[in-house]
RODREN-902492 format. One line per 3 residues: number of its first residue (from 0); their letters; for each residue z, x, y of C-alpha. Coordinates in nm, 4 decimals, decimal comma. Example, Ala and Ser with C-alpha at 12.3 -4.5 7.8 and 13.67 -1.06 7.14 Angstrom:
<nodes>
0) AS) 0,7800 1,2300 -0,4500  0,7140 1,3670 -0,1060
</nodes>
This chain:
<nodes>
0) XXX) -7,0564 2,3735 8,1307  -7,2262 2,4371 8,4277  -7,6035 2,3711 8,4855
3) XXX) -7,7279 2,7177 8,4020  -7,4812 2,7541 8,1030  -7,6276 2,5448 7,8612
6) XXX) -8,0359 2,6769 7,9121  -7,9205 3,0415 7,8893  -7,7203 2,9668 7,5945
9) XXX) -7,9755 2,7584 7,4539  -8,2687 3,0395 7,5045  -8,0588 3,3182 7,3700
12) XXX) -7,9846 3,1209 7,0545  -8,3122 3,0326 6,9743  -8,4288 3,3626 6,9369
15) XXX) -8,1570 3,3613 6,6764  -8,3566 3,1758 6,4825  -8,6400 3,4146 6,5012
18) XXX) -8,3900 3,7010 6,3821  -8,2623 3,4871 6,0795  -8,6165 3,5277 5,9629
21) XXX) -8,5024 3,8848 5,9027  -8,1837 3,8235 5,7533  -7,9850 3,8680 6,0831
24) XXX) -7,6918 3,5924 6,0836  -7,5343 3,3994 6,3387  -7,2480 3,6310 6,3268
27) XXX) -7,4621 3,9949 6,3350  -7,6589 3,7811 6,6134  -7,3628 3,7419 6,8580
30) XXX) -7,2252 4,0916 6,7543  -7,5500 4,2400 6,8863  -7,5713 4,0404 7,2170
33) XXX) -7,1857 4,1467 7,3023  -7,3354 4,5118 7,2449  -7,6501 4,4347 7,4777
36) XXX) -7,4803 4,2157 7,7243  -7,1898 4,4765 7,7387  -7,4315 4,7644 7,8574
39) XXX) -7,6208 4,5360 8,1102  -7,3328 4,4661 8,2861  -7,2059 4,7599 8,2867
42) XXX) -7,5492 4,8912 8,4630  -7,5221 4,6394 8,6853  -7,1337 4,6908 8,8163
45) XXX) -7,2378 5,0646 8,8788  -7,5514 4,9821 9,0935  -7,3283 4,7343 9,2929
48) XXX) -7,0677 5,0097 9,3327  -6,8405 4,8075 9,1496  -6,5353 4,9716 8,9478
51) XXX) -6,6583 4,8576 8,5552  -6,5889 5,0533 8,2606  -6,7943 5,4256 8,2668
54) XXX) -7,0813 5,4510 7,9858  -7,1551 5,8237 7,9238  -7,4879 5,9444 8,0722
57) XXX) -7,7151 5,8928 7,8037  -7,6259 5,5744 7,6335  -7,6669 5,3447 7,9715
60) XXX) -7,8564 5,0252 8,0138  -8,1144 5,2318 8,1700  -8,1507 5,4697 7,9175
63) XXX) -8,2311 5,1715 7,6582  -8,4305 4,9290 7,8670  -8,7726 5,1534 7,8701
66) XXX) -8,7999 5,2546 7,5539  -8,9552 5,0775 7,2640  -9,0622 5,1247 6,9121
69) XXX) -8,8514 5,3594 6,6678  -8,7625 5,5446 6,9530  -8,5953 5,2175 7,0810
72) XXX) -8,4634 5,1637 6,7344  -8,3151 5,5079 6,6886  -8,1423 5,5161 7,0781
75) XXX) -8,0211 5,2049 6,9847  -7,8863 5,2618 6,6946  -7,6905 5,6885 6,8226
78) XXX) -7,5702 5,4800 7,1313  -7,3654 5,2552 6,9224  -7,2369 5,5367 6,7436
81) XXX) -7,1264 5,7836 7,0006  -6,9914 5,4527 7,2254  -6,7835 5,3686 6,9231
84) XXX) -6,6172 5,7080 6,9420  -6,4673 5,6376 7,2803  -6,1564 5,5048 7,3724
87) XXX) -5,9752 5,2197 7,5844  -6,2228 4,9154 7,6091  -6,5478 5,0923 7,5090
90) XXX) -6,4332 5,2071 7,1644  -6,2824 4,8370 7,1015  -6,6485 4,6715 7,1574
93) XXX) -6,8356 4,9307 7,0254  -6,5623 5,0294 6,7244  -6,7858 5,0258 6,3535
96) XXX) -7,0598 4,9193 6,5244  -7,4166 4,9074 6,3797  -7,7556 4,8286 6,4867
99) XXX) -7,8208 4,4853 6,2452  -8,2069 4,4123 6,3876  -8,3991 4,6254 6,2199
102) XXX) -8,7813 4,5369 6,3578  -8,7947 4,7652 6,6826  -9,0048 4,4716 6,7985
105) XXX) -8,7478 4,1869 6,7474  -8,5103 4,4440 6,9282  -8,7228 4,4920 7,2079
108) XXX) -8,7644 4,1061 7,2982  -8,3663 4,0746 7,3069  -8,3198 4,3416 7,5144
111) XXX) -8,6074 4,1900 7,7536  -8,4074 3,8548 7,7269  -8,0613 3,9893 7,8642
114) XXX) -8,2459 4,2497 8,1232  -8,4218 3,9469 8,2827  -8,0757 3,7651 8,3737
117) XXX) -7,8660 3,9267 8,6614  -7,5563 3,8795 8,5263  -7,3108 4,0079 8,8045
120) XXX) -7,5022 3,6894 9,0050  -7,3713 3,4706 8,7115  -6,9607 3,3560 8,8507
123) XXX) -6,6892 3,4669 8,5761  -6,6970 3,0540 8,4204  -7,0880 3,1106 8,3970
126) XXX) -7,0656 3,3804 8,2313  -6,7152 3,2939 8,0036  -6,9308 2,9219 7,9628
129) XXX) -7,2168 3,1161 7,8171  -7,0540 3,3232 7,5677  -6,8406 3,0970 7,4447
132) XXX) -7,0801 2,8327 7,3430  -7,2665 3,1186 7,1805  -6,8828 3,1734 6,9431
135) XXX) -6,8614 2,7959 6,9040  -7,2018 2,7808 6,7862  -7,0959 3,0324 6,5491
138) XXX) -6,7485 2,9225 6,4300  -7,0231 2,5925 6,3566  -7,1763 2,7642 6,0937
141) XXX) -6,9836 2,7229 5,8200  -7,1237 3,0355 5,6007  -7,0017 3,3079 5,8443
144) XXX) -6,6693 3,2310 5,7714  -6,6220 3,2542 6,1599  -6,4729 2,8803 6,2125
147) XXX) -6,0811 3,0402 6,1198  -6,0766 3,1968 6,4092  -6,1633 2,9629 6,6076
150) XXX) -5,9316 2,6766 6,7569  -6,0271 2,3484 6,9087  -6,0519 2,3793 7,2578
153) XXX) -5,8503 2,0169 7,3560  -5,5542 2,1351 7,1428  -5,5244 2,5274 7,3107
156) XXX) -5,5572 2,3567 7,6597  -5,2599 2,1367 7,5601  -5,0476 2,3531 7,4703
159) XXX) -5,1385 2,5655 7,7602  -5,0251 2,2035 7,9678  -4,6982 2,2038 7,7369
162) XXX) -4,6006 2,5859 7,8201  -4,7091 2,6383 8,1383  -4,7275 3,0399 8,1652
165) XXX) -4,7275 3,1126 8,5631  -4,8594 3,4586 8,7154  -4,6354 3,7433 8,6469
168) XXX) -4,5854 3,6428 8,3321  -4,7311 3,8795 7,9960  -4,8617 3,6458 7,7289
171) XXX) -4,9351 3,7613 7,3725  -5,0767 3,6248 7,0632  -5,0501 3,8493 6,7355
174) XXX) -5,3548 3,6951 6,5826  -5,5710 3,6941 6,8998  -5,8719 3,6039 6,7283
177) XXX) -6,1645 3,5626 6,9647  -5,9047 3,4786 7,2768  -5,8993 3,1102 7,2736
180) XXX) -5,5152 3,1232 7,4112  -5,5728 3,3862 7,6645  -5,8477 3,2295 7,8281
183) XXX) -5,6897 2,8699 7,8510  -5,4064 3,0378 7,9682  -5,5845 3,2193 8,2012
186) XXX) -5,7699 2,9652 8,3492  -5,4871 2,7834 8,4351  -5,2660 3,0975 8,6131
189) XXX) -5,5418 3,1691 8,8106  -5,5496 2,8389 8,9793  -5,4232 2,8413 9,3235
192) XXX) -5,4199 3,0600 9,6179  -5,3903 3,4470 9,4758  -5,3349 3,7345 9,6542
195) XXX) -5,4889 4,0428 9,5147  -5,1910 4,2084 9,3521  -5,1478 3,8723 9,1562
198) XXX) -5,5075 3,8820 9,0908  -5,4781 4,2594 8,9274  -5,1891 4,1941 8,7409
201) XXX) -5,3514 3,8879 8,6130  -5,6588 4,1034 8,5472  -5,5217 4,3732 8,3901
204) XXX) -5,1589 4,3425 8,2926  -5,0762 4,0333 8,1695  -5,2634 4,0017 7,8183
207) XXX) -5,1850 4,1784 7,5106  -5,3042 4,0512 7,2035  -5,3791 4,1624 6,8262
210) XXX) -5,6460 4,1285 6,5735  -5,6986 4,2868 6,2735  -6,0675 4,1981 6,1861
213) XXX) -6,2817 4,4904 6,3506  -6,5980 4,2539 6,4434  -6,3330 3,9135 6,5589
216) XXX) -6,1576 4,2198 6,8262  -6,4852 4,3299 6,9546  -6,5880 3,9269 7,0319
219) XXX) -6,2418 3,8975 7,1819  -6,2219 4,2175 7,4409  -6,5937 4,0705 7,5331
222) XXX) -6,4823 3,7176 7,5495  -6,2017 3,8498 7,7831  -6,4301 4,0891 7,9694
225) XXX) -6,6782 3,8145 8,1001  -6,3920 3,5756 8,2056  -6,2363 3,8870 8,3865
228) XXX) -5,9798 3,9947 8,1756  -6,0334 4,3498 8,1615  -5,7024 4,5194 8,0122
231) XXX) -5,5538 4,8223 8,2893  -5,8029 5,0099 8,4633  -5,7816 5,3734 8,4414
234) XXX) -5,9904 5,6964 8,5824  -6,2115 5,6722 8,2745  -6,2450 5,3191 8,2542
237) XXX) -6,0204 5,0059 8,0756  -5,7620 5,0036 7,8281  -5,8308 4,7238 7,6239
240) XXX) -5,6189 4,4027 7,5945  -5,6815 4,3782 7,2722  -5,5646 4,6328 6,9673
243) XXX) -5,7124 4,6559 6,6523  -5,4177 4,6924 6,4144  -5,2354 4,4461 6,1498
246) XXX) -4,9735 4,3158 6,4549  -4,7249 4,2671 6,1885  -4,6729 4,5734 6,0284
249) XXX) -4,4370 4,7085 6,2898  -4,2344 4,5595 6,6246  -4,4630 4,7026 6,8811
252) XXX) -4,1330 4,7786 7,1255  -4,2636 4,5220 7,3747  -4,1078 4,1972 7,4452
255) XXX) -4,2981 3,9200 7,5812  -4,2454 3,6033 7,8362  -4,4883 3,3771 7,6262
258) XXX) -4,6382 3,4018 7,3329  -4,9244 3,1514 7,2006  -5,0323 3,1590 6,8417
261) XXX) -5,2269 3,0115 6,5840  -5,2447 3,3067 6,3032  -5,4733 3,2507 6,0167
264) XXX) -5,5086 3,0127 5,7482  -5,3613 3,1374 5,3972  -5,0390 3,1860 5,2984
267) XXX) -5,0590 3,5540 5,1514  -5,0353 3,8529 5,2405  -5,2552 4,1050 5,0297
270) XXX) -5,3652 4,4990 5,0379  -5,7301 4,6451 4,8310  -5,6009 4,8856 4,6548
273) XXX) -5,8119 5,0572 4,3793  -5,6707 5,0998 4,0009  -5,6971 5,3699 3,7576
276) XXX) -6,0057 5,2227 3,5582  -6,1758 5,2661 3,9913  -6,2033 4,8321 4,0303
279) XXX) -6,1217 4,7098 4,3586  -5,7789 4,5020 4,2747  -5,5511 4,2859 4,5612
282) XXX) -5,1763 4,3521 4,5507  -4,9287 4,1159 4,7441  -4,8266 4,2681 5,0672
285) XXX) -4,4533 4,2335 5,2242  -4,3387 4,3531 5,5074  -4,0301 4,5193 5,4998
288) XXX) -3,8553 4,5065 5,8682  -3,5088 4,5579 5,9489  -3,6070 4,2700 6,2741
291) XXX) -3,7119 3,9748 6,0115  -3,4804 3,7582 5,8431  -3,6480 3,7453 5,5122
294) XXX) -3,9193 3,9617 5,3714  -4,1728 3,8270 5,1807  -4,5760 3,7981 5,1142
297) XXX) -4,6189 3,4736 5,2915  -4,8599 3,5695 5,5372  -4,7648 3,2285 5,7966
300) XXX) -4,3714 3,3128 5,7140  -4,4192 3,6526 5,8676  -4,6205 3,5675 6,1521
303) XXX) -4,3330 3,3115 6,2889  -4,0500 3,5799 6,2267  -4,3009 3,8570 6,3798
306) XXX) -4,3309 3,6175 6,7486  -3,9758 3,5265 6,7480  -3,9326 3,9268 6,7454
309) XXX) -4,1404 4,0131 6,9895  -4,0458 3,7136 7,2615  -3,8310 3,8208 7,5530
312) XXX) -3,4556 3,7931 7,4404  -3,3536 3,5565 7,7524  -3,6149 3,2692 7,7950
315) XXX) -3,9225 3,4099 7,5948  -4,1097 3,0743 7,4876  -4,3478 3,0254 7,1850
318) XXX) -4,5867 2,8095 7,0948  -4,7593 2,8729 6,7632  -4,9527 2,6733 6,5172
321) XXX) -4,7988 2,6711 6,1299  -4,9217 2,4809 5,8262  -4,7066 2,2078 5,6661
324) XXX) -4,5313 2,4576 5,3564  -4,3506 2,6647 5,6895  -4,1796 2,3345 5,7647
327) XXX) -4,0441 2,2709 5,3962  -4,0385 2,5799 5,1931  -3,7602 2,7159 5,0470
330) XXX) -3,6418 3,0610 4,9460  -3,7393 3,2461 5,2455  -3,8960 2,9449 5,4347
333) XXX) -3,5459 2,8438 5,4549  -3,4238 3,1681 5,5779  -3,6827 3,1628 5,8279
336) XXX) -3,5981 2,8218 5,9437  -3,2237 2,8534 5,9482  -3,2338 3,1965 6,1719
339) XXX) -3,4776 3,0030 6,4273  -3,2593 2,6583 6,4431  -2,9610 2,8591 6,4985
342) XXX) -3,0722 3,1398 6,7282  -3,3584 2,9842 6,9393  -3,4173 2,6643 7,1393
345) XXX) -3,6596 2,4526 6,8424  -3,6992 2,2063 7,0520  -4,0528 2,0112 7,0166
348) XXX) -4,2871 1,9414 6,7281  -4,6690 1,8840 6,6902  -4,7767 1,7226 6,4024
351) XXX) -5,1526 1,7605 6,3693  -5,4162 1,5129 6,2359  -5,6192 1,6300 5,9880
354) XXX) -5,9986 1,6930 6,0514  -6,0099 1,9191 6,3598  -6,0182 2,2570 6,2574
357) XXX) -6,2882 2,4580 6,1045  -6,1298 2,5058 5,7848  -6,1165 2,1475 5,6184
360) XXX) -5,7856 1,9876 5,4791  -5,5551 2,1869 5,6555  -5,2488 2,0593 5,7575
363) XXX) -5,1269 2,2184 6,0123  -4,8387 2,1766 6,3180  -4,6914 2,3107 6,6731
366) XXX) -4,4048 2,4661 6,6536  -4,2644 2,4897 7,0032  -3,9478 2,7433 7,0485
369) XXX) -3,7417 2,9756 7,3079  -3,5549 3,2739 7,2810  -3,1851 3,2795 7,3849
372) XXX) -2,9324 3,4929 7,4505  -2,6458 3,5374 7,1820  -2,3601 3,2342 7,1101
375) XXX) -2,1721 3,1220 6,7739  -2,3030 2,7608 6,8199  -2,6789 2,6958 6,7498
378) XXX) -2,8981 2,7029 7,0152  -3,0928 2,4282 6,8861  -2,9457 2,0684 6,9312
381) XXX) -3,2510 1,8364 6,9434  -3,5737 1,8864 6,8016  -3,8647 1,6249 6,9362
384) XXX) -4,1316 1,5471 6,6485  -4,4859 1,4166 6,8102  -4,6732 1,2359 6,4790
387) XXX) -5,0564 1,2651 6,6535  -5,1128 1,2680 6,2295  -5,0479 0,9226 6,0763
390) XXX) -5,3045 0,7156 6,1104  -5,5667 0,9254 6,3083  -5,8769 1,0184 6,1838
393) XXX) -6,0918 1,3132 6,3181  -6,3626 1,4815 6,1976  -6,5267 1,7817 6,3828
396) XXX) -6,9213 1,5995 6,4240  -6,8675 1,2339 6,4601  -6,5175 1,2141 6,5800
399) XXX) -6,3296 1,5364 6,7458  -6,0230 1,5657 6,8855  -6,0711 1,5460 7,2322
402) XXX) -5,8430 1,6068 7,5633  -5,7673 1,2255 7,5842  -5,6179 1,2401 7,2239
405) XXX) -5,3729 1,4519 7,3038  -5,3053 1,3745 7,6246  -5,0029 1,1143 7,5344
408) XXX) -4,8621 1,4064 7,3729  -4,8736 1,6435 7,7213  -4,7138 1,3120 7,8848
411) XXX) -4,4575 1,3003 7,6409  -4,3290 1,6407 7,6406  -4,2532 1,6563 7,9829
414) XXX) -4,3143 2,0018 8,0629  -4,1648 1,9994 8,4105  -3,8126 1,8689 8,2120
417) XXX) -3,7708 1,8186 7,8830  -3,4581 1,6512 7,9557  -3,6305 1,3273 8,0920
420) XXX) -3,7952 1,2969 7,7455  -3,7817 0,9011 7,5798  -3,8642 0,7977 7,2503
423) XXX) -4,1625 0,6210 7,1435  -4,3656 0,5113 6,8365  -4,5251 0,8421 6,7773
426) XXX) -4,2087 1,0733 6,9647  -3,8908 1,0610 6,7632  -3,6054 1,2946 6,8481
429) XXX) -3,3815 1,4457 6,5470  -3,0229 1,6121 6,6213  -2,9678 1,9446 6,4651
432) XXX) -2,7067 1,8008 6,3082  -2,9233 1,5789 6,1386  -3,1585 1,8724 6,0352
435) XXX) -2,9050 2,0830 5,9041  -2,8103 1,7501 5,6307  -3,1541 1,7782 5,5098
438) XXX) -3,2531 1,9718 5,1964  -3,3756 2,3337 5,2609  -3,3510 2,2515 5,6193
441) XXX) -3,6597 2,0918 5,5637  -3,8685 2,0206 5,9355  -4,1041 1,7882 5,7720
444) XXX) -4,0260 1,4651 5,9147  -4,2579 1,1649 5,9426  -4,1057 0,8318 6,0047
447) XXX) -4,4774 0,5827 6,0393  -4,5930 0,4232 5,7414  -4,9658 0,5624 5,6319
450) XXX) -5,2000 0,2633 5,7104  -5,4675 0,4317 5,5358  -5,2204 0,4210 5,1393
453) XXX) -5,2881 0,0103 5,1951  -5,6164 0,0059 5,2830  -5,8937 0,2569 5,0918
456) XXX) -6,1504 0,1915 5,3844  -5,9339 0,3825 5,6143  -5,9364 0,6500 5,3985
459) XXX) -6,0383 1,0261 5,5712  -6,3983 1,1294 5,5355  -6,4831 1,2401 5,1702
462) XXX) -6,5043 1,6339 5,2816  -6,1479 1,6191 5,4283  -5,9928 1,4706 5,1523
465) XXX) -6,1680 1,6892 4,9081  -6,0111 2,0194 5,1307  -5,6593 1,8360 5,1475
468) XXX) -5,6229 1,8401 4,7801  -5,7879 2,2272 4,7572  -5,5310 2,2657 4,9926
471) XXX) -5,2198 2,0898 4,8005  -5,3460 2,2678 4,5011  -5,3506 2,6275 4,6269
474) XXX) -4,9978 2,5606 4,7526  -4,8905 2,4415 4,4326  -5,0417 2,7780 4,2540
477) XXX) -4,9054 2,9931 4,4740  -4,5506 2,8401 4,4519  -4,5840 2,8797 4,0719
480) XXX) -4,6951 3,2945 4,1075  -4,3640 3,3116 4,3829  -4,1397 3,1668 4,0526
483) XXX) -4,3370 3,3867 3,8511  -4,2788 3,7248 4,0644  -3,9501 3,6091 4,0592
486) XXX) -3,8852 3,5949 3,7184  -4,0411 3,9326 3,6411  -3,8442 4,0899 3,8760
489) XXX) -3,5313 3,9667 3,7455  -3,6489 4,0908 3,3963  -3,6827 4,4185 3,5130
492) XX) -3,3692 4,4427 3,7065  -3,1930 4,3121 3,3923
</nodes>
């Protein structure tokens, strides 16, 4: 971070802790600075004469920063409303939104906090630096349920390294999250000398992404908006990068040079719907798309048919993170695999220690894949397995995964050509051939012996191991309810 990062970060969380006092979580917390911080800057880009998205008369910074009180409270509070009614960027960050501090007091400090920073003085990485130790600090706390949204830093930036996306390029993720892909990838196209056409497009046309979660899109479009990534400007402002929407409900009729991915944790798919006795009750949810291979309610299954869709059809490349069952399921795992071994370049696996994400015990992988044209033979012919998994131990307090950790792996895959690649202890290359003689066209091959089955001292820390077999366990179930729906349908069809 840089030297102002950290004490403005560190002021405007501490009043958190004043606001908790009152019930007002981490997550509400953040939610209500993106509102604030939004507005201020705004207010500030119009008194530099700077183009920045246009805030109706009426619900401006200036408008908000004399008041106090219940007058404060109840501006506040109409402002959010009639700001979430508006379109293009504005009715992303302000879409649902609610005032959550309640003392007019409380409400009146914070906005003294943000109005005494000039943020337009702050440089796009201050300002990017200072929000985004505000999410990590709330992905931290494990009771907001934030933490699946958010992926380690080290591992995005790799596999930023590993795909390289150069200006001119559109990147997507499906599952944006708060925008951890976009901004590594950013940061690393806007490197070099730019012109200013490259510095628009980079600006304003090159990320699209998806989330679903109302409060995750709003943290994302501001994420984006303070690194600089402001979606196409228009005469009344931005379109957003960012759409609210379930991304895989339809193709959106856009193809894309890179995609980078890690969708969310669980394996299904499910709709509220409410029964005839009026309880709220969850149904299974497949999507049924002429574009996927095989339709079913696994959630992960989907998300890898739904980026191998959308990438362009002649050297569209894809990165995306998947949990072990992708790798070896059958039924429509298989499917799934078989369509992407023979129709796209698979040519370069991750396989992830245990310990670094949010959500304990997952265990998860990099798929790395591009699109080709059409040919009878398989496009795949080697696939590279990297095993950063045996025999490493992480944990996200006393040990994280850092840059160095993966840096062998960066090395390794030899982004500037792949055909230079050697093998190693941890980098193993398997033909297709191969592949296709294993069962199910299973991808889950290890080849190390597990240092830690000899010797119980080596074992994982207690709270991994205890989400590793939650997570073996809830696979397990939910392969016994596929059988199950199986079974019942065949009953009714007989």
């Amino acid at each position: 971070m840089s030297a102002s990062a950290p004490s403005i970060v560190q002021r405007l969380w501490n009043y958190c802790h004043v606001l908790r006092d009152d019930g007002v979580s981490y997550g509400d917390y953040v939610e209500q600075l993106t509102y604030l911080l939004f507005l201020k800057m705004a207010d500030e880009r119009a008194a530099s004469g700077r183009p920045g998205p246009e805030i109706p008369e009426g619900s401006r910074w200036s408008d908000l920063v004399g008041l106090e009180g219940e007058a404060l409270e109840k501006h506040y509070r109409e402002t959010l409303v009639r700001l979430g009614s508006e379109g293009g960027l504005l009715g992303v960050i302000f879409r649902k939104a609610q005032n959550k501090i309640q003392d007019p007091a409380k409400l009146k400090r914070l906005v003294g906090l943000i109005d005494q920073e000039v943020w337009q003085g702050l440089n796009m990485d201050v300002k990017g630096e200072i929000y985004e130790g505000l999410l990590e600090k709330n992905a931290a706390d494990t009771k907001s349920g934030a933490g699946q949204y958010f992926t380690p830093r080290p591992l995005i930036e790799a596999i930023v390294a590993c795909v390289q996306p150069e200006v001119g390029e559109t990147v997507c993720d499906p599952a944006v999250g708060t925008g951890g892909f976009f901004l590594a990838a950013h940061d690393a196209m806007k490197r070099g000398d730019l012109d200013r056409d490259e510095q628009d497009a980079l600006a304003q046309e090159t990320f699209h992404g998806w989330e679903i979660v109302d409060n995750t899109a709003r943290l994302c479009a501001m994420n984006l908006f303070l690194h600089g990534v402001t979606g196409k400007e228009t005469e009344g402002g931005f379109e957003s990068p960012i759409t609210v929407a379930d991304g895989l409900m339809e193709h959106p009729g856009l193809y894309f040079d890179v995609v980078l991915s890690n969708p969310p944790f669980g394996k299904k798919s499910s709709v509220t719907v409410i029964g005839e006795d009026g309880t709220a009750q969850k149904q299974s949810l497949s999507y049924e798309r002429d574009d996927f291979r095989a339709t079913t309610s696994n959630k992960q299954l989907n998300f890898l048919q739904h980026i191998a869709s959308i990438l362009k059809p002649d050297g569209g490349r894809a990165a995306v993170v998947v949990p072990d069952n992708v790798l070896f399921e059958g039924g429509a795992g298989e499917r799934v695999r078989e369509r992407l071994l023979q129709e796209y370049d698979v040519h370069t696996l991750l396989r992830l220690p245990t310990g670094i994400f949010y959500a304990q015990g997952v265990k998860a992988n990099v798929l790395f894949f591009d699109r080709k044209p059409p040919r009878e033979a398989p496009w795949t012919t080697d696939l590279w397995v990297y095993d950063l998994r045996t025999n490493q131990h992480f944990t996200l307090k006393t040990n994280p995964l850092r840059a160095g950790d993966l840096a062998p792996f960066v090395e390794a895959y030899r982004a500037d050509d792949r055909r230079q690649r050697e093998e190693s202890e941890r980098f193993k290359r398997y033909t297709y051939e191969e592949i296709a003689a294993r069962d199910k066209l299973s991808l889950d091959l290890f080849w190390l012996r597990d240092e830690s089955l000899d010797d119980a001292a080596d074992l994982p820390e207690p709270d991994v191991l205890a989400g590793e077999i939650v997570e073996s366990l809830r696979g397990a179930l939910e392969q016994f309810e596929a059988i199950a729906d199986a079974l019942g349908e065949e009953e009714v069809l007989g």
